[in-house]
N, C-alpha and C positions, 0 to 999 in steps of 0.2 A: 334277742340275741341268744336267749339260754336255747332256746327253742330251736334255734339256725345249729348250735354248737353238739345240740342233740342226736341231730339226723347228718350232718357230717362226721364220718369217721374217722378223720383227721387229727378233730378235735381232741379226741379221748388219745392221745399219742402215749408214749411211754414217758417219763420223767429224764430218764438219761440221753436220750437223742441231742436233744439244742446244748447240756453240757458239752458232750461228746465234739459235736461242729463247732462248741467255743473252743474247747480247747485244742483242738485241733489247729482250728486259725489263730491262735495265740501263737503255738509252737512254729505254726509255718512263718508268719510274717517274722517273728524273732530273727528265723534261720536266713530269711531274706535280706534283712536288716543289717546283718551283719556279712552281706557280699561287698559292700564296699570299705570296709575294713580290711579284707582278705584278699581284694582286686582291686586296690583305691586306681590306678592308672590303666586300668581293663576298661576304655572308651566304645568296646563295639561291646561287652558287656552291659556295661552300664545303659547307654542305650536301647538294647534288649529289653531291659527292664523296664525304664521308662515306659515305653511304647504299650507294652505287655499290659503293664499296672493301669495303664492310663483305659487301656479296652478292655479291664476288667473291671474298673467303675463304671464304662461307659453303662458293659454289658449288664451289670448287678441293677445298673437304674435305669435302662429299660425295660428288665425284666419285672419289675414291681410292677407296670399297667399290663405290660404284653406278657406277662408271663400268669402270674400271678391273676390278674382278669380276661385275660386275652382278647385285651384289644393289641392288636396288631398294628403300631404307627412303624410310617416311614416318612416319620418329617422331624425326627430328630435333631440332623443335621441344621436344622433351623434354630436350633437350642445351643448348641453349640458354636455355632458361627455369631451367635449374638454373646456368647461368652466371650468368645474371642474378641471379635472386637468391642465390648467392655472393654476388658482387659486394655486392648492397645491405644484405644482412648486417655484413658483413664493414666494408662502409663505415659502415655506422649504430655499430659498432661501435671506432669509431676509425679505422681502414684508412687509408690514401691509395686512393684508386682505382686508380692505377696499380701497385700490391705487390697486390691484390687478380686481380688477373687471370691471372695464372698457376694463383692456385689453382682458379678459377672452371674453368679448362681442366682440371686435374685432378680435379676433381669431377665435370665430367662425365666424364672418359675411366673414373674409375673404376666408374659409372654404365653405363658403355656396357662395359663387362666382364662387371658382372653380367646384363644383358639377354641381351647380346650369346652368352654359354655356350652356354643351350637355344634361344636364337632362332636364332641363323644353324648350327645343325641343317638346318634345313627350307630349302628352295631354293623356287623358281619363287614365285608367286602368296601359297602360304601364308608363305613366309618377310615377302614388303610386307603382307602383313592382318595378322600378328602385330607389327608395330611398327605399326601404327595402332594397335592394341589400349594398346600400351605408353604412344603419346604421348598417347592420351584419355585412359590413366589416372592419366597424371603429374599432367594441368592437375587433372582431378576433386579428388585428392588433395590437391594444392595450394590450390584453394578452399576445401576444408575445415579447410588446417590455416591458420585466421585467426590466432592469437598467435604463429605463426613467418611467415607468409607475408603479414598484413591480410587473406587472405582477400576475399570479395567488394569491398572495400574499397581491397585492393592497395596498396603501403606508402610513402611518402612522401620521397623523397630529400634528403641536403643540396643547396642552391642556389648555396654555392658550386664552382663547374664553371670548368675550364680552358677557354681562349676557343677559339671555333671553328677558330682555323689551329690549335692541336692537336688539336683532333678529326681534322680533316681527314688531318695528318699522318697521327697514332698509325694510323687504319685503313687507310689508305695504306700504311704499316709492317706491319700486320696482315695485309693482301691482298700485300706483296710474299715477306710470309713462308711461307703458305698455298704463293704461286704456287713456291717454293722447293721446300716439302715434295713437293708433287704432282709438281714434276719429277725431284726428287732417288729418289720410288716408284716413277714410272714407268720408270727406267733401273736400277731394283734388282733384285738374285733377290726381292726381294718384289714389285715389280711385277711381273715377268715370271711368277713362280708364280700371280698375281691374273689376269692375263688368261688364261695357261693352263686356271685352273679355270671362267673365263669359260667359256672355247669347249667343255670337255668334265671335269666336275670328278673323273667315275671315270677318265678317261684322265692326267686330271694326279698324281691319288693313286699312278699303278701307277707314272709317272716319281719317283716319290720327292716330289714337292713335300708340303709338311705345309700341308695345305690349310686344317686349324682353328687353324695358330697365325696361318698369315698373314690371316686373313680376319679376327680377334680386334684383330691390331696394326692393321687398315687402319682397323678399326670404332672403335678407340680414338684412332686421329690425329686421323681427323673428327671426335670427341667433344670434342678435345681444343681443336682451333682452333675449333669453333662456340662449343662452353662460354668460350672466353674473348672471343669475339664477341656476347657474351651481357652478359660484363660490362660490356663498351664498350659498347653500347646501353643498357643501363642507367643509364649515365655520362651517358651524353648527355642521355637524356631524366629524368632524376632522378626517376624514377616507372616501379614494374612494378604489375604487374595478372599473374595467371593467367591469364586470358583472350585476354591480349596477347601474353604469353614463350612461353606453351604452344600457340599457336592452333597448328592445323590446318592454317591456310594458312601458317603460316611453311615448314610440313613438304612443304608442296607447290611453295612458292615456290622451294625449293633444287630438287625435280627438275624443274619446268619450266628454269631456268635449263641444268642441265646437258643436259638435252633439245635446246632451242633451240642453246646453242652447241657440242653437238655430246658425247656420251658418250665415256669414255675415253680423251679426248683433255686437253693440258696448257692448251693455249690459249682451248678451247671455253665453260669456265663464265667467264671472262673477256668474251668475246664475250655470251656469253649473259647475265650481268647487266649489263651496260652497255646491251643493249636492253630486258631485262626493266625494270630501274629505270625510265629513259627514259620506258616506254609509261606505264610506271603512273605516275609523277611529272606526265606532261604531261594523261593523261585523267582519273585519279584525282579531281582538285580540280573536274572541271568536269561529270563525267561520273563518276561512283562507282563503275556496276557496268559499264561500258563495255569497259573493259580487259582483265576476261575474255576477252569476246568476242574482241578482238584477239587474247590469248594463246592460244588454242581457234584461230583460225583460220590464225596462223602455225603451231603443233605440227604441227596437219595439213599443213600443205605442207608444213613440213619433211621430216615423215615418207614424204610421197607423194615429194618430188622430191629431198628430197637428207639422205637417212638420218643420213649425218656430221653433219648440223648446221652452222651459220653457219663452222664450224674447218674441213669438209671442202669448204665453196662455196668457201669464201676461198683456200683451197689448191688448188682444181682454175683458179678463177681466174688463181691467180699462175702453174700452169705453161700455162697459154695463155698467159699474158703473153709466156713464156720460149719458148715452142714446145716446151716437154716434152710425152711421153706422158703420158696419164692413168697413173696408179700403181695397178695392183690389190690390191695386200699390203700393208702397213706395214713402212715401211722402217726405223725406226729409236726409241728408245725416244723420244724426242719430235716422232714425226710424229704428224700430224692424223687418223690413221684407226685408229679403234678397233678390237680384235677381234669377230668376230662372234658374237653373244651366244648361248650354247648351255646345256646342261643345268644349268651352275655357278649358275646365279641367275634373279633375276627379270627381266633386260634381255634 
């Protein structure tokens, strides 16, 4: 690993950068924390945020495999939907909602174990068709099993629910926690082994990195924070459906997010669901299939003009601000600029 930390330029970063991003997110979640003090009966507010914070844990933990390694999954939604219903299991069944969510995360991590073994085998293209495969088999599955899941029917929540400033918090709490793990991988020998087998995964095997145990833990942290973002949505809306925990667009809604604010990057799925939400919350209601389009037509520029994503615009910004040079390498484990995506995955 000294030898992997050598020849990555990453490694050698500056000291002040991951202060810098702590405290940063210190000062932000503070200022957020304190919205429902300042709007305690601001319900289309409060909801906002909810929704917001919830797609910016989702986004932080899927970026850990597809960001940070780039394997590219779209069977998330598979992780989530067994959070959920944890969750409403578990609740129907006595639970407090909030004892319930930790398992909800371990049920998916352990979930994303057993996929995880023979799937992330396979690299490029085949590795994201094989978790599509997994998350359309989940929902199928789940429609069918009607006496554990209501089935087409989908299963009916207690109504009493904690008032919206604890929503708002708890996933506030959830996305600060997310934004933790993802910073705390990206400055690990597990991060640095994950971007390694990014850029080249037979050259990082011959450095010694154990490329299948850390691809396994990265696959299970995401499982583990979506699956308990699973339960919290379930909390909220007192009602799952298969249709709903399992869709397909949930699974794609995490990689446009990381897309948009910028792959492999700590601050980018941040960036990225606060405009993802945003577009859809503002077209969504007035305009249904509109937002697509919007999302389809930002991807593309991003793609075309500034590959980092919203995390690499925002940083080449700030050092014009400063009169810094453009930065060609990534300097440090929580700079804005990802590795570039090579034989390890699908990014």
């Amino acid at each position: 690993m000294r030898a992997l930390s050598a020849r990555l330029p990453w490694a050698r970063g500056a000291p002040w950068a991951p202060r810098a991003s702590a405290l940063a997110a210190l000062a932000l979640g503070i200022l957020l924390a304190l919205v429902p003090a300042v709007a305690p009966r601001d319900i289309t507010l409060l909801n906002l945020g909810f929704f917001t914070f919830l797609y910016v844990a989702q986004g932080l933990a899927w970026n850990v495999l597809g960001g940070y390694a780039g394997y590219v999954s779209f069977g998330y939604a598979a992780f989530f939907g067994l959070g959920a219903y944890t969750t409403a299991l578990l609740w129907l069944a006595g639970w407090p909602p909030l004892a319930t969510y930790p398992v909800a995360g371990i049920v998916a991590a352990a979930f994303s174990l057993i996929v995880g073994v023979p799937t992330l085998r396979l690299v490029g293209p085949y590795f994201s068709i094989a978790t599509i495969g997994v998350g359309e088999a989940m929902r199928v599955l789940m429609l069918n099993l009607d006496r554990i899941t209501g089935g087409a029917s989908g299963l009916n929540l207690p109504t009493a629910v904690p008032s919206k400033t604890w929503f708002y918090t708890t996933s506030l709490l959830f996305a600060a926690v997310a934004f933790a793990v993802a910073a705390w991988v990206r400055g690990s020998r597990v991060g640095l082994g994950l971007m390694a087998l990014r850029m080249d995964l037979e050259a990082a095997e011959s450095l010694g990195v154990r490329t299948a145990l850390f691809k396994n833990v990265a696959h299970s942290l995401g499982a583990f924070l979506v699956g308990a973002c699973g339960g919290l949505y379930a909390t909220f809306l007192q009602y799952v459906h298969p249709d709903t925990v399992f869709s397909f667009t949930e699974s794609i809604s995490l990689v446009l997010i990381a897309l948009i604010g910028g792959l492999g990057t700590v601050w980018g799925p941040v960036l990225g669901a606060v405009v993802f939400y945003a577009v859809q919350d503002y077209l969504q209601t007035s305009y249904p299939t509109f937002h697509l389009l919007v999302y389809g037509v930002l991807l593309i520029l991003i793609l075309l003009f500034e590959p980092k994503g919203l995390a690499g615009l925002a940083e080449r910004a700030w050092r014009r601000m400063r009169g810094a040079p453009a930065r060609l390498a990534p300097a440090g484990p929580s700079g804005a600029e990802p590795a570039a995506p090579g034989r390890g995955g699908a990014g």
